[in-house]
N, C-alpha and C positions, 0 to 999 in steps of 0.2 A: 427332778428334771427341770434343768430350767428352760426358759419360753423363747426360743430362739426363732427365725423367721424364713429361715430354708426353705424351699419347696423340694419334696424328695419323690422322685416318678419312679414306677417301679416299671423297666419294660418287657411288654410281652413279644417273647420272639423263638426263632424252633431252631436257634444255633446259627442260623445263615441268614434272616432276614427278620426284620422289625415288622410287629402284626401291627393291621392299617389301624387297628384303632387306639394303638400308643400314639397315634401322631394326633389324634382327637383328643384323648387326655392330657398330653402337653399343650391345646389348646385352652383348656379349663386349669392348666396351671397356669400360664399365661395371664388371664383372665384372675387367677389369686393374684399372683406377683405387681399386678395393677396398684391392688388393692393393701397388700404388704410390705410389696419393695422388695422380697426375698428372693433371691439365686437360685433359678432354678436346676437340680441336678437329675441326674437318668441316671437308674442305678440298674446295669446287665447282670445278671446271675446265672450263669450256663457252664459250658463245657467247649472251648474252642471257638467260641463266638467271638472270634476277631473282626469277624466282616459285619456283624452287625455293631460292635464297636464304629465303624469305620463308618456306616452308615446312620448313626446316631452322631457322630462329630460333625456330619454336613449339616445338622438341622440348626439354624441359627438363634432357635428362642433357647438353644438348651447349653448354661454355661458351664456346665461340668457332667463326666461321667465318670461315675465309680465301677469298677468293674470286678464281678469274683466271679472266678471263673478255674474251675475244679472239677474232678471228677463228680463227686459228690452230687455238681448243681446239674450234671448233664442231662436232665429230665423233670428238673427243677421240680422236686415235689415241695407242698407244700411248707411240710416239716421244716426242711431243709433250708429253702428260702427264707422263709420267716424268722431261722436265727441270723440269719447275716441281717436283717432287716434292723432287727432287735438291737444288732453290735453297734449299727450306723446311729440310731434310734436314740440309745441311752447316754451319748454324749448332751446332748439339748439343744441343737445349733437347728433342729428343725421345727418348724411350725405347724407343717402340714406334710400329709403322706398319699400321697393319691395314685390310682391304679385303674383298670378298666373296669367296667361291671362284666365282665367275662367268667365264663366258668374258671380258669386259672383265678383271677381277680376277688372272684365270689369266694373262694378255697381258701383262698391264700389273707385275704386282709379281713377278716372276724379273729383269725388266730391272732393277727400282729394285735388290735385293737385291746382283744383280752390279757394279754401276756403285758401290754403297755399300760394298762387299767385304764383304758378312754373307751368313749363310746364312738362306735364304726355311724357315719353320716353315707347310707346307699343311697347309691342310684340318683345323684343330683345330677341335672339339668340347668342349671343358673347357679352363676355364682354372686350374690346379695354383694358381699363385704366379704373380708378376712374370716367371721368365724359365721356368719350367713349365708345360708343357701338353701336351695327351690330342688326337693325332690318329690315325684308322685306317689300317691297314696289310693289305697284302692283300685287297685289295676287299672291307675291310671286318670282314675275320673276328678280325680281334687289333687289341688298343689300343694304340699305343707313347707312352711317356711321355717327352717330350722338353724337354731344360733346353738353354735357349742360355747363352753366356757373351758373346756379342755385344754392346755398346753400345745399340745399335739393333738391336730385333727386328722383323722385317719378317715379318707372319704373313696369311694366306691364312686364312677362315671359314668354313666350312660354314653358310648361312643357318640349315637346318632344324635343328640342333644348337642355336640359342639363341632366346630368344620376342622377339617385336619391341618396344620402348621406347615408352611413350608418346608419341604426336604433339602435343598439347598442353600448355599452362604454361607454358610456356619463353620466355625474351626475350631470345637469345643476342647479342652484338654481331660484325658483319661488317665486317672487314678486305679493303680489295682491294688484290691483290698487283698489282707490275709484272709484266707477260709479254714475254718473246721471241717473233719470230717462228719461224715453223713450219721445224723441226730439215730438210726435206727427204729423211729419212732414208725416208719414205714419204707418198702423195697417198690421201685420198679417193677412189673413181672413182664409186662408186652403191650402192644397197642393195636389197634385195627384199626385204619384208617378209611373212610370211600374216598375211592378216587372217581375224579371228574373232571371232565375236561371245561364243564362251564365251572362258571361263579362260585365264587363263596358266597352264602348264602348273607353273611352280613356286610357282605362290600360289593354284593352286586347292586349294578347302577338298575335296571330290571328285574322283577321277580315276579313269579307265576305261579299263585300256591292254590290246590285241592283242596277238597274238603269232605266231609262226610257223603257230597251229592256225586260223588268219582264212585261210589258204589263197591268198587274192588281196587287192591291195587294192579289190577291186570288194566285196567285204565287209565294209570299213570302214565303209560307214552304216549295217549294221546296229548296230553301237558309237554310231555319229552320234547314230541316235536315241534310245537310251537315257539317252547324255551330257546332249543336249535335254533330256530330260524330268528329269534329277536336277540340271540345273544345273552340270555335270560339265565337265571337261577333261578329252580325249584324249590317251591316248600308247601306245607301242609298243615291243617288246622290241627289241633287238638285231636278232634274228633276221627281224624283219618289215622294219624298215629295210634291211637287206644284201639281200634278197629283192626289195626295190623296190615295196614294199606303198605306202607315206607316206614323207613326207619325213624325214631327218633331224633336224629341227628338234624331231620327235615322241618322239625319243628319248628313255628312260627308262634309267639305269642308270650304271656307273663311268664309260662314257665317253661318256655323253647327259648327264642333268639327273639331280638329284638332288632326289627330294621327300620330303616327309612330310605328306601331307595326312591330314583327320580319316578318310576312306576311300577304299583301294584297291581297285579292282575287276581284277583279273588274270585276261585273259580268256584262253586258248590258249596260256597262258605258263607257259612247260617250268619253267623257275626254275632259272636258270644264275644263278652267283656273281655274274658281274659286271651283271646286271638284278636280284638282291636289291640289291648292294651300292648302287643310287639308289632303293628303296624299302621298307627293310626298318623305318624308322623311322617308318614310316607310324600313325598311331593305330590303325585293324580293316582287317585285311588282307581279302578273300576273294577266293577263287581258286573258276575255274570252268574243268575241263578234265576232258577223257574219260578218264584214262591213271590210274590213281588211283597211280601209282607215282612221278608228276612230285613235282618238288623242290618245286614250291611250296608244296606241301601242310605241307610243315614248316615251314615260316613261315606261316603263313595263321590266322587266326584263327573265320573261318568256310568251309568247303570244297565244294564240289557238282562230286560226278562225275559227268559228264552233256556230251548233244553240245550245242556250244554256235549251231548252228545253229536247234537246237527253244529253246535258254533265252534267246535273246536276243530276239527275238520275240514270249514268251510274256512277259517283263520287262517290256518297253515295253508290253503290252498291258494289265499290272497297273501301269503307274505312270500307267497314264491319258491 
């Protein structure tokens, strides 16, 4: 393979629209392309995904898209994905491969890395140099600085670590690749999706997450309605999820979602390492629990010790 200096972006998206946190990973290509000089390209892999085509040619940092787009990709399993990856891959004209740290992201780029024989770079946060970069270690509590020697860097993005790239300007030209049919390695069978009418829980600009101190999840609307009234996304520590409060989907933390929105509300939440380590980057923390010896309180930027049965009620009564 030879050492070629492309940027190749893989985008996350559900057929009709670009997920916000591809416009943060071509932030952190951006940020390579500084440093290498290389072209950056978007590579769509779906099933009819015209419009998100359409929507990736307006973004101005991005000077090419490849597009496959097939039966095959319309649920874009991993398997699947990862051979078109492979096809683009094995020429050498790229340097580096980068994707979101997303469950799609997390699935899909350990296969590419193995199959390519390099070692996968997670979950960075800064980009050092071309083959230098700043990911966390130990959920979160130390930085390691990490240099590959690899051809091809195959790295994993922390969204909330880089600002999203402007959507507009741009007038990139789209290439459509040939596809194979579907690897068999794995089928579709169905999805369950929640619906909601607030926030996604990693692009809400507010979130208000429970915790073990919600007691049941028969208490969760009282969060509900507070969320309501500020426009808010819900979510939940660890400890409310294993408990059987909400679903996991609600999950907050190293092994849930990782956010940083403009404000965190931490309601009942102890503040264990691994529920800072998905919201400590948050813009104004505040934590609201009875115990004034919990951990959150050290990260927290505003604090009320108080039962959160009388302040959540008396919240939503002041927010009107």
């Amino acid at each position: 393979m030879g050492a070629g200096n492309a940027i190749l972006v893989v985008a996350e998206h559900d057929n009709s629209q670009l997920k916000a946190a591809t416009l943060n990973t071509l932030q952190a290509a951006v940020e390579v392309k500084a440093q290498s000089g290389g072209a950056i390209e978007l590579i769509i892999c779906g099933q009819a995904c015209n419009a998100v085509v359409e929507q990736a040619a307006a973004l101005p940092d991005v000077d090419r898209i490849m597009v496959a787009d097939a039966e095959s990709l319309a649920h874009q399993m991993p398997e699947d994905v990862a051979n078109v990856l492979i096809d683009q891959l094995r020429g050498g004209e790229y340097g580096h491969l980068l994707a979101s740290a997303t469950t799609m992201g997390k699935n899909l780029m350990p296969r590419v890395a193995a199959l390519m024989d390099v070692a996968q770079i997670s979950e960075i946060t800064d980009v050092v140099s071309a083959d230098t970069f700043i990911r966390p270690i130990y959920a979160g509590n130390a930085l390691a600085k990490v240099q590959s020697s690899d051809a091809l860097k195959v790295i994993t993005v922390r969204s909330t670590a880089f600002a999203a790239v402007t959507e507009t300007g741009g007038s990139a030209e789209a290439i459509n690749l040939e596809t194979t049919d579907a690897s068999g390695l794995s089928s579709f069978i169905g999805e369950e999706l929640s619906v909601s009418e607030r926030p996604e829980l990693t692009s809400a600009r507010i979130i208000i997450s429970g915790g073990r101190g919600m007691q049941s999840g028969d208490n969760f609307p009282l969060l509900e309605a507070v969320a309501d009234k500020m426009g808010a996304a819900v979510g939940a520590s660890r400890a409310a999820v294993d408990s059987g409060f909400v679903s996991n989907d609600m999950q907050v933390g190293q092994t849930g979602k990782i956010v940083a929105p403009d404000l965190y509300i931490a309601v009942g939440i102890s503040g264990a390492i691994q529920h800072l380590a998905g919201m400590k980057d948050s813009k104004v923390i505040v934590a609201i629990n009875k115990d004034e010896e919990a951990p959150i309180f050290n990260v927290a930027d505003f604090g009320l010790v108080a039962d959160l049965f009388e302040v959540l009620p008396e919240l939503e009564k002041a927010l009107g």
